[in-house]
PQR file with spaces between the fields and no chain letter, atoms N, CA, C, O and H, PARSE charges and radii, in Angstrom:
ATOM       1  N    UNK     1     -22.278   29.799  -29.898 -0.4000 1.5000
ATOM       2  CA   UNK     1     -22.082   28.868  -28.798 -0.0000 2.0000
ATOM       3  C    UNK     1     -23.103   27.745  -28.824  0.5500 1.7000
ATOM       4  O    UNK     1     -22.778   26.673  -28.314 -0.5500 1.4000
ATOM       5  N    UNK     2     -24.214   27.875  -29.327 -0.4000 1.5000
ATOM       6  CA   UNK     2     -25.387   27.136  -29.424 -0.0000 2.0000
ATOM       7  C    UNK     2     -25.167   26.235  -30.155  0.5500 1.7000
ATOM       8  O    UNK     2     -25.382   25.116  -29.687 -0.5500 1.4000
ATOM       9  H    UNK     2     -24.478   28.746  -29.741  0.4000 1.0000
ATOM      10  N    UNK     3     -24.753   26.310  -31.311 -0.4000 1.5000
ATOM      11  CA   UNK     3     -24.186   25.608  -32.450 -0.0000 2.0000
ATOM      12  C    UNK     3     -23.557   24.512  -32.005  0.5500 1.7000
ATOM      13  O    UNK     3     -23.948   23.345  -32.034 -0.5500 1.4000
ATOM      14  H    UNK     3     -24.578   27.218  -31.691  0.4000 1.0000
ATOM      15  N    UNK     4     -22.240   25.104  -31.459 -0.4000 1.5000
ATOM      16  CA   UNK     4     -21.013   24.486  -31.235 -0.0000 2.0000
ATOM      17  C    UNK     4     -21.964   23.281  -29.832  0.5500 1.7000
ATOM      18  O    UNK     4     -21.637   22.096  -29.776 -0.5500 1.4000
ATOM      19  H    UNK     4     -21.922   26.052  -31.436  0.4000 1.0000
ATOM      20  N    UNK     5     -22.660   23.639  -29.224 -0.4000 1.5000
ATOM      21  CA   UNK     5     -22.941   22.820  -28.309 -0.0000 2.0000
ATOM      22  C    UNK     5     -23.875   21.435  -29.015  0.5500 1.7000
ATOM      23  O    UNK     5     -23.790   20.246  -28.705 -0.5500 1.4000
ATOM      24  H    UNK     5     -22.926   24.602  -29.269  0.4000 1.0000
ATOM      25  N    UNK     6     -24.426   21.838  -29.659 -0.4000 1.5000
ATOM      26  CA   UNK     6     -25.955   21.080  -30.241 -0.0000 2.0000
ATOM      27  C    UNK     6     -24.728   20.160  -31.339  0.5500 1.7000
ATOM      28  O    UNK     6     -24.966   18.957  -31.448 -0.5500 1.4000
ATOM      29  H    UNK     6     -24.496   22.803  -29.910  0.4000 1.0000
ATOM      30  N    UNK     7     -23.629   20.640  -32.019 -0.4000 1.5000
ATOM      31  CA   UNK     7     -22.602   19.690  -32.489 -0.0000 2.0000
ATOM      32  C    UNK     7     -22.076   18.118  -30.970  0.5500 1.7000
ATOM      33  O    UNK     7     -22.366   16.929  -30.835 -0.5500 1.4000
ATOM      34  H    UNK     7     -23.436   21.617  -31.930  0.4000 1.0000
ATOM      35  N    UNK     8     -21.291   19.049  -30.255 -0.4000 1.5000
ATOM      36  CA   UNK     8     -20.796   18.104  -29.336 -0.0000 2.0000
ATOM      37  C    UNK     8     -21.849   17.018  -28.821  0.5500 1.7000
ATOM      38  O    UNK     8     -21.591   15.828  -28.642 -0.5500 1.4000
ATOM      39  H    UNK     8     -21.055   20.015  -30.365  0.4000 1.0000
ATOM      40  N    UNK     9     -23.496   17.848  -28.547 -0.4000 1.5000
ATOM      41  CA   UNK     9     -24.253   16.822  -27.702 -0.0000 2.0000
ATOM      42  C    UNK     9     -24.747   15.534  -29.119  0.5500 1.7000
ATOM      43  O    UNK     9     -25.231   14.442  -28.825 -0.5500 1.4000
ATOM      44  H    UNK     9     -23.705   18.815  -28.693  0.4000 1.0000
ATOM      45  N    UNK    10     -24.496   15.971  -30.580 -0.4000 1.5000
ATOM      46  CA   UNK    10     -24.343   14.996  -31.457 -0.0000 2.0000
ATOM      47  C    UNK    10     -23.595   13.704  -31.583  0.5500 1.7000
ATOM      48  O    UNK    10     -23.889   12.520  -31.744 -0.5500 1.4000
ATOM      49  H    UNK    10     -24.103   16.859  -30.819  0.4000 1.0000
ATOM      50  N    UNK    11     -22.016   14.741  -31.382 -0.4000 1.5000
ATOM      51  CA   UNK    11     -21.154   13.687  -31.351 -0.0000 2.0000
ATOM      52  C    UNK    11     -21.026   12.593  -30.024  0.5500 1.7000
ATOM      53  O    UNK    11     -20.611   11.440  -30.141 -0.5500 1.4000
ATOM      54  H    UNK    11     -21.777   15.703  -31.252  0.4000 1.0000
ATOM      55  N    UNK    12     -21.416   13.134  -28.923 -0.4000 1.5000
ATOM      56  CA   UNK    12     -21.612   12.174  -27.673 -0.0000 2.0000
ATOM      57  C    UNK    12     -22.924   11.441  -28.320  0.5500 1.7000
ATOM      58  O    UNK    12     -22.959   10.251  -28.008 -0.5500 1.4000
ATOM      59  H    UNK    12     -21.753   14.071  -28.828  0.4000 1.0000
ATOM      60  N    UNK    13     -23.396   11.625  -28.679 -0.4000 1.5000
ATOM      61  CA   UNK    13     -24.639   10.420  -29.097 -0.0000 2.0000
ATOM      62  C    UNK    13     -23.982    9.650  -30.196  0.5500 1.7000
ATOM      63  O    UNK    13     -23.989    8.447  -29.933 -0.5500 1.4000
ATOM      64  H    UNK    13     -23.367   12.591  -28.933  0.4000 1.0000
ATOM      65  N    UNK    14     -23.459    9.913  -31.254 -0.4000 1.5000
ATOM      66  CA   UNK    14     -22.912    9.497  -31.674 -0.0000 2.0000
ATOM      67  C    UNK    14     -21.926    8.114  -31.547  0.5500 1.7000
ATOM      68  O    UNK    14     -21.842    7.155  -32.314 -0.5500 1.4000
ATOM      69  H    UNK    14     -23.453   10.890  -31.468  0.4000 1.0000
ATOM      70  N    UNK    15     -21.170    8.413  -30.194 -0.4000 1.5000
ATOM      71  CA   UNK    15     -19.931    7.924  -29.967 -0.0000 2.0000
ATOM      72  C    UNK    15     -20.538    6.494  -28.824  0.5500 1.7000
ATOM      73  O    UNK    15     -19.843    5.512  -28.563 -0.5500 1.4000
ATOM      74  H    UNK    15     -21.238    9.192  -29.571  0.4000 1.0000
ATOM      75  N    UNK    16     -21.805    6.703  -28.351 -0.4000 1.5000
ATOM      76  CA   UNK    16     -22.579    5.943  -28.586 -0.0000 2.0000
ATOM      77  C    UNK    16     -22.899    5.011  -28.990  0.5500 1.7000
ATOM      78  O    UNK    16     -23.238    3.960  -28.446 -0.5500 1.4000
ATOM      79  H    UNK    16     -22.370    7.500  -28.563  0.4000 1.0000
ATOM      80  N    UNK    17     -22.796    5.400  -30.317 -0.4000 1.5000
ATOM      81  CA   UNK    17     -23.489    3.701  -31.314 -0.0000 2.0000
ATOM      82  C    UNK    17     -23.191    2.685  -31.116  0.5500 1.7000
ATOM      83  O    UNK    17     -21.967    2.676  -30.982 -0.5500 1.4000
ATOM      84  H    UNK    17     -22.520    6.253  -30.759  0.4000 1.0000
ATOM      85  N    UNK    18     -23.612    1.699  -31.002 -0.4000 1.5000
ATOM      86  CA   UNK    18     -22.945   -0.288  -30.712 -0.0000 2.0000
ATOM      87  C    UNK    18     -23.130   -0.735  -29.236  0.5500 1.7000
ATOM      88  O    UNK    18     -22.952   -1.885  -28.836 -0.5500 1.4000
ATOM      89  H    UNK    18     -24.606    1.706  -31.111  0.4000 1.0000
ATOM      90  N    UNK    19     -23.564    0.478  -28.375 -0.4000 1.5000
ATOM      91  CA   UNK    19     -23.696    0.113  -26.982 -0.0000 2.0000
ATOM      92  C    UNK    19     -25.132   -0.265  -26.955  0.5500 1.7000
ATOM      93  O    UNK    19     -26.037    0.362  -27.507 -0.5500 1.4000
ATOM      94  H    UNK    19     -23.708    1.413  -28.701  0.4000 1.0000
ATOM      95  N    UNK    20     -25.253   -1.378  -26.240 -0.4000 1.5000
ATOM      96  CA   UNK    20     -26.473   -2.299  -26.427 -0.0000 2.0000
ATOM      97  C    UNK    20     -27.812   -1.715  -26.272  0.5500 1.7000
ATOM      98  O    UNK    20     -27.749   -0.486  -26.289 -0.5500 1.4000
ATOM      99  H    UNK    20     -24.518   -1.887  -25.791  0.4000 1.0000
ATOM     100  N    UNK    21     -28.968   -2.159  -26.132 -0.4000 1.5000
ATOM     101  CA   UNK    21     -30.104   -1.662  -25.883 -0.0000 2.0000
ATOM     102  C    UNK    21     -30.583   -2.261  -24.532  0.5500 1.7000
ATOM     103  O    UNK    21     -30.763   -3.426  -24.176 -0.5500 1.4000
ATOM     104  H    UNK    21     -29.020   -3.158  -26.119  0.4000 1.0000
ATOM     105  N    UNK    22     -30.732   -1.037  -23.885 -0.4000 1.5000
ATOM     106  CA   UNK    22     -31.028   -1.902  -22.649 -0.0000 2.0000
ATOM     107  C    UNK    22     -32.283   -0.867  -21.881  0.5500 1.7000
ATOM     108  O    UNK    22     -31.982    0.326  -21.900 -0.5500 1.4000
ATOM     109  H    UNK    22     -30.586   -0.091  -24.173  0.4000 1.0000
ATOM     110  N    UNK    23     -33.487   -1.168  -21.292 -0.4000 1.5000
ATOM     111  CA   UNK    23     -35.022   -0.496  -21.134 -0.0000 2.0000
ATOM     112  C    UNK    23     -34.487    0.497  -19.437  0.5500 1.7000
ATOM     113  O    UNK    23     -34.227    0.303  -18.249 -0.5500 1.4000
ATOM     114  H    UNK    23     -33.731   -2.138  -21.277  0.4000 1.0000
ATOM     115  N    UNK    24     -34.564    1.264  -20.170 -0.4000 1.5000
ATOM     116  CA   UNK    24     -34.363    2.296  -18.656 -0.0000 2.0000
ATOM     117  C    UNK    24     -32.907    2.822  -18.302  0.5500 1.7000
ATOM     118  O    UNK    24     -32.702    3.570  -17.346 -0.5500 1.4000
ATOM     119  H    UNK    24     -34.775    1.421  -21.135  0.4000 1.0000
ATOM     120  N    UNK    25     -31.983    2.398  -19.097 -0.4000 1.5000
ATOM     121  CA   UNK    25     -30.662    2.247  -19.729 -0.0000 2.0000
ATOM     122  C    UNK    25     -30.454    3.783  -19.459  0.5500 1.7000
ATOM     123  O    UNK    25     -31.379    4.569  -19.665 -0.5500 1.4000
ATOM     124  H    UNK    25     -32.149    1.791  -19.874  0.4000 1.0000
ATOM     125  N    UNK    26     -29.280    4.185  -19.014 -0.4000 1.5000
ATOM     126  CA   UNK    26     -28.665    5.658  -19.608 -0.0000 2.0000
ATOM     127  C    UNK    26     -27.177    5.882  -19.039  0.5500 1.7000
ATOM     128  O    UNK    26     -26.568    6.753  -18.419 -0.5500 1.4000
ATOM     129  H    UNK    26     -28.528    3.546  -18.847  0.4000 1.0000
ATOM     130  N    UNK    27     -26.890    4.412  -19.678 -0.4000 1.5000
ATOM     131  CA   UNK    27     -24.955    4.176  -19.415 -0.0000 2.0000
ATOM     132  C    UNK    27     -24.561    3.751  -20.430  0.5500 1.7000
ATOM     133  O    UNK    27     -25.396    3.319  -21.225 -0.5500 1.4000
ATOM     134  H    UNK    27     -27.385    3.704  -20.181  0.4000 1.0000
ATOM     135  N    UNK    28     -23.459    3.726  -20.695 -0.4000 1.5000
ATOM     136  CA   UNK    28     -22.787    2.948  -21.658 -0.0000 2.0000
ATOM     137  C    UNK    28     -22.063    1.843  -20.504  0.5500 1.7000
ATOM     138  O    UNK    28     -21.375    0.943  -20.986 -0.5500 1.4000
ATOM     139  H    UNK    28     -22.781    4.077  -20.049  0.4000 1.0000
ATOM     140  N    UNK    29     -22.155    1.882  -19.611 -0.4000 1.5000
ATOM     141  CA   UNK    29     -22.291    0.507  -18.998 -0.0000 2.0000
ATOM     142  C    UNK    29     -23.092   -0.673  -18.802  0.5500 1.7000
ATOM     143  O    UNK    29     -22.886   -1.886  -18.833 -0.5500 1.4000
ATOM     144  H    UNK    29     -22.715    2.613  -19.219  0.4000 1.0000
ATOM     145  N    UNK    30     -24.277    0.241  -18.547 -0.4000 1.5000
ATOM     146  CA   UNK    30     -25.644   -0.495  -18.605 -0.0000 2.0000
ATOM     147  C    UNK    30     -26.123   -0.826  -20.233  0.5500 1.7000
ATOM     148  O    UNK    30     -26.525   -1.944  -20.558 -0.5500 1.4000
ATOM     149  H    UNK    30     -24.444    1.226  -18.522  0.4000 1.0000
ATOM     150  N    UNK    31     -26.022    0.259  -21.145 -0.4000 1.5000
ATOM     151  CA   UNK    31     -26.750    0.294  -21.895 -0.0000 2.0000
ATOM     152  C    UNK    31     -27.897    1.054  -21.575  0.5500 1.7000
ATOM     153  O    UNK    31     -28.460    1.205  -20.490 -0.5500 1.4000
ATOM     154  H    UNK    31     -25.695    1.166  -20.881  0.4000 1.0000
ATOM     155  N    UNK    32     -28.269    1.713  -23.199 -0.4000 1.5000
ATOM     156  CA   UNK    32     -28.749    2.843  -23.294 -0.0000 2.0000
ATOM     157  C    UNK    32     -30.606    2.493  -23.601  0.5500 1.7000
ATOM     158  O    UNK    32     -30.757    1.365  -24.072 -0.5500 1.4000
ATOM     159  H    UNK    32     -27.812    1.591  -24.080  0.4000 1.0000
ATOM     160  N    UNK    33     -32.003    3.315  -23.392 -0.4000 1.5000
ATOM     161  CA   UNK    33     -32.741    3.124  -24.160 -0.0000 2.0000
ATOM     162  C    UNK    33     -32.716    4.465  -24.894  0.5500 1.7000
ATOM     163  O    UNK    33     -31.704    5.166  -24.889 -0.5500 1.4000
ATOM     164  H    UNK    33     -31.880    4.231  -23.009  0.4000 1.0000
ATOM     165  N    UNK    34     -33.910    4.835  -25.565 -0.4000 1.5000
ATOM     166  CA   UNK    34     -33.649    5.946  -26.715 -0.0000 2.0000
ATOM     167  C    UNK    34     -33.742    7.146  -25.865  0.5500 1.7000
ATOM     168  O    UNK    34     -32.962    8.026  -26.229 -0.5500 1.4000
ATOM     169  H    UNK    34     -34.732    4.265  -25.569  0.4000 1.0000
ATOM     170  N    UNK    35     -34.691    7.536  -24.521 -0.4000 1.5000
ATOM     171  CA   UNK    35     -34.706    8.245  -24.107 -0.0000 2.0000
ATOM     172  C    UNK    35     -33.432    8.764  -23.297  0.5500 1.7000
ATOM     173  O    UNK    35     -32.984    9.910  -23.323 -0.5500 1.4000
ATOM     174  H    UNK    35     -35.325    6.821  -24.226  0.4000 1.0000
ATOM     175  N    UNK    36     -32.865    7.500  -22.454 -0.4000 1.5000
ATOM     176  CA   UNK    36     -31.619    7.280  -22.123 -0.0000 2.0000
ATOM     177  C    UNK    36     -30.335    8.006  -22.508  0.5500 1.7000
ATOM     178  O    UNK    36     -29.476    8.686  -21.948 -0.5500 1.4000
ATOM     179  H    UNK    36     -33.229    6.568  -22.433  0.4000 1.0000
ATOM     180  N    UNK    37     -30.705    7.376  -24.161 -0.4000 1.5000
ATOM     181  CA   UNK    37     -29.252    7.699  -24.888 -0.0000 2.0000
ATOM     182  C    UNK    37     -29.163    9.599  -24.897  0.5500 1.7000
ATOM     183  O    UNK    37     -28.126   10.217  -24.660 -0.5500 1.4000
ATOM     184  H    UNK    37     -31.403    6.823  -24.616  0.4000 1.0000
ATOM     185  N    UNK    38     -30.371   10.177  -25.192 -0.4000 1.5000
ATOM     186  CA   UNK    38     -30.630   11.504  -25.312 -0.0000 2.0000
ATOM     187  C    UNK    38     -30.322   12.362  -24.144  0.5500 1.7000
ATOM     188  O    UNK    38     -29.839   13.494  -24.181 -0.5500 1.4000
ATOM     189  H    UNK    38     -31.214    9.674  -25.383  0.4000 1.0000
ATOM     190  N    UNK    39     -30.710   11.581  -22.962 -0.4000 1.5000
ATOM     191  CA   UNK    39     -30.324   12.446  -21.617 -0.0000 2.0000
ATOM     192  C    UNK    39     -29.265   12.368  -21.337  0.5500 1.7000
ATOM     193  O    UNK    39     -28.714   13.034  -20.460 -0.5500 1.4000
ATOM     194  H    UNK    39     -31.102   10.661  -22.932  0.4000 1.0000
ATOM     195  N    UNK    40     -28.665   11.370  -22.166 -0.4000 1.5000
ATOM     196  CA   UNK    40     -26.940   11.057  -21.618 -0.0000 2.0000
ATOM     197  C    UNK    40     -26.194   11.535  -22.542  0.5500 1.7000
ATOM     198  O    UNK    40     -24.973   11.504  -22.391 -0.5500 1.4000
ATOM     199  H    UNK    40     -29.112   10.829  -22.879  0.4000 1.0000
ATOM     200  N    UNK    41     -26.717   12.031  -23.593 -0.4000 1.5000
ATOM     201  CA   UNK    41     -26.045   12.849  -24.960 -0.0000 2.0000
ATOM     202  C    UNK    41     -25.689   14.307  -24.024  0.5500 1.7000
ATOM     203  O    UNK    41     -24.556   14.594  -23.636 -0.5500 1.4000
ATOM     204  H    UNK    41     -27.709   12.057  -23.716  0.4000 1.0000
ATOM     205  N    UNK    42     -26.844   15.074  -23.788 -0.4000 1.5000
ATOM     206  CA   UNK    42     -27.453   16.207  -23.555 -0.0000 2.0000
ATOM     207  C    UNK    42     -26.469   16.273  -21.998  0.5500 1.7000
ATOM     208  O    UNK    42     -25.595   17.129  -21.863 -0.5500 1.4000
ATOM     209  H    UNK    42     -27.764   14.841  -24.103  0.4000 1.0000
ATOM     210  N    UNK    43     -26.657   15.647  -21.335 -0.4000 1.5000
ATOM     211  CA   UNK    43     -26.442   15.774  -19.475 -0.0000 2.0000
ATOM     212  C    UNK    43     -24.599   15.891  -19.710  0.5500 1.7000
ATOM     213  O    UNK    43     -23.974   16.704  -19.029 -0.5500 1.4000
ATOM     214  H    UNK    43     -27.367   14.952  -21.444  0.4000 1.0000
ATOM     215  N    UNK    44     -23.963   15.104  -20.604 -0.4000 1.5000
ATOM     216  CA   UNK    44     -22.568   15.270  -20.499 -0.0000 2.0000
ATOM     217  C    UNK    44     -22.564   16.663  -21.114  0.5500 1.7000
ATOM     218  O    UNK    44     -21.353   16.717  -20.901 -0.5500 1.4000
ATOM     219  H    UNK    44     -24.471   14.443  -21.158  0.4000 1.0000
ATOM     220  N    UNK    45     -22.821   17.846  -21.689 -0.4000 1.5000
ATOM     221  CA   UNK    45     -22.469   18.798  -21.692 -0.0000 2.0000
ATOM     222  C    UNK    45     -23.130   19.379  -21.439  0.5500 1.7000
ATOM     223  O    UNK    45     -23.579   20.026  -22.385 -0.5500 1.4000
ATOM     224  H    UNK    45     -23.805   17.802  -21.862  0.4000 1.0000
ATOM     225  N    UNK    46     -23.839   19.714  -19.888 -0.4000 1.5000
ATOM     226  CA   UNK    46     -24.369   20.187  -19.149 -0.0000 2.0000
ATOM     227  C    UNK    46     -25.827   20.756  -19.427  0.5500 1.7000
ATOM     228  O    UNK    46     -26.162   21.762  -18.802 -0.5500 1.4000
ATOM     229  H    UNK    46     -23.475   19.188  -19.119  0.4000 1.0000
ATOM     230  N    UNK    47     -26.452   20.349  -20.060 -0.4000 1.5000
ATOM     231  CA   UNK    47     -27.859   20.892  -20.520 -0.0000 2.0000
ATOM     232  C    UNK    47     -29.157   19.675  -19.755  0.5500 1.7000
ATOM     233  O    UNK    47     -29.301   18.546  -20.223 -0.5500 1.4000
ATOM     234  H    UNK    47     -26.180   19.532  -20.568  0.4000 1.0000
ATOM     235  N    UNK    48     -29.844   20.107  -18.749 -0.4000 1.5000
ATOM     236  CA   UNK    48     -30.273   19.436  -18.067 -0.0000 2.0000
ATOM     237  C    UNK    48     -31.961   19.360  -18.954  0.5500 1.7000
ATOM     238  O    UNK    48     -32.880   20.161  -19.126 -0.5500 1.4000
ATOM     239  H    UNK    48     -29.727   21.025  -18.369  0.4000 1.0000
ATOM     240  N    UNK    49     -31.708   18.040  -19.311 -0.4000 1.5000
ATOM     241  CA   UNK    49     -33.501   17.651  -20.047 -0.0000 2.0000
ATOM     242  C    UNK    49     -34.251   16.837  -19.042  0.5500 1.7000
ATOM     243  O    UNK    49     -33.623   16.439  -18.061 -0.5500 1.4000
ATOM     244  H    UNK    49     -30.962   17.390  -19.171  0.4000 1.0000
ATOM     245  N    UNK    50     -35.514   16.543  -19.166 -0.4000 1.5000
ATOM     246  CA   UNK    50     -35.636   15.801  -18.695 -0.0000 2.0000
ATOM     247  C    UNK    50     -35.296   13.846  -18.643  0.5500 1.7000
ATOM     248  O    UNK    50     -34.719   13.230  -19.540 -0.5500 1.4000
ATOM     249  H    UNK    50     -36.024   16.867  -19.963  0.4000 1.0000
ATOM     250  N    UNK    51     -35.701   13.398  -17.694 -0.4000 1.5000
ATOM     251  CA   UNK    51     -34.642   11.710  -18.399 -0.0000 2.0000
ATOM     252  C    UNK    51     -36.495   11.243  -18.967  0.5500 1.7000
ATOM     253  O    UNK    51     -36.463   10.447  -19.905 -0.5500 1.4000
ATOM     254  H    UNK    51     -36.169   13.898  -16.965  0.4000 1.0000
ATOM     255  N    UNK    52     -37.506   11.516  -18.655 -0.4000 1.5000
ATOM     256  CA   UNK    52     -38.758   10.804  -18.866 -0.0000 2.0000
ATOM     257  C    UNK    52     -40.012   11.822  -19.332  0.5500 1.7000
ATOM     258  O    UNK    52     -40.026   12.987  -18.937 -0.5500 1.4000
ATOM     259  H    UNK    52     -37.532   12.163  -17.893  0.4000 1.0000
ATOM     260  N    UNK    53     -40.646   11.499  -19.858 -0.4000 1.5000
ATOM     261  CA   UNK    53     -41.932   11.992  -20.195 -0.0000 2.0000
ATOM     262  C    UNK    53     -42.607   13.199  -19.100  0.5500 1.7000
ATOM     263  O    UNK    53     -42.968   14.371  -18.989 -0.5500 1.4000
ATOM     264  H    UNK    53     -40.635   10.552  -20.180  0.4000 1.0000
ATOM     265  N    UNK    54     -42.441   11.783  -18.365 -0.4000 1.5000
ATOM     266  CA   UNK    54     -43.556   11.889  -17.094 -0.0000 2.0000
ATOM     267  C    UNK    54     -42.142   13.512  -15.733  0.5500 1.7000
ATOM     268  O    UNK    54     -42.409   14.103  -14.686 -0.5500 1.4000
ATOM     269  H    UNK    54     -42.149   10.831  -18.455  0.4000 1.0000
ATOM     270  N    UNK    55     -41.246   13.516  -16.359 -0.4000 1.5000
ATOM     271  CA   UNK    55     -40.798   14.392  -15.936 -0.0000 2.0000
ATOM     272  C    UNK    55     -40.865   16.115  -15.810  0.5500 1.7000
ATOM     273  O    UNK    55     -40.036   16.717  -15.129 -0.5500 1.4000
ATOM     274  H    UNK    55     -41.030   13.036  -17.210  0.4000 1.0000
């Protein structure tokens, strides 16, 4: 199950790519930053990370 999950939260990052860069970002509306893109990879199939460092 682990597998199969750590695949999907790939392919949502993935599917991703070309959406702009944008600082604090964690939409594909807004645009993503790197931390962004990761919490928004991770958060659509339910695995709660943190969105910041300082979290």
């Amino acid at each position: 199950a682990g597998y199969a999950r750590a695949q999907r939260v790939v392919g949502t990052a993935l599917d991703a790519m070309g959406e702009p860069y944008r600082w604090g970002g964690t939409s594909s509306d807004e645009g993503f930053d790197c931390s962004g893109l990761v919490w928004y990879a991770y958060h659509a199939h339910g695995v709660n990370v943190p969105r910041t460092s300082r979290d």
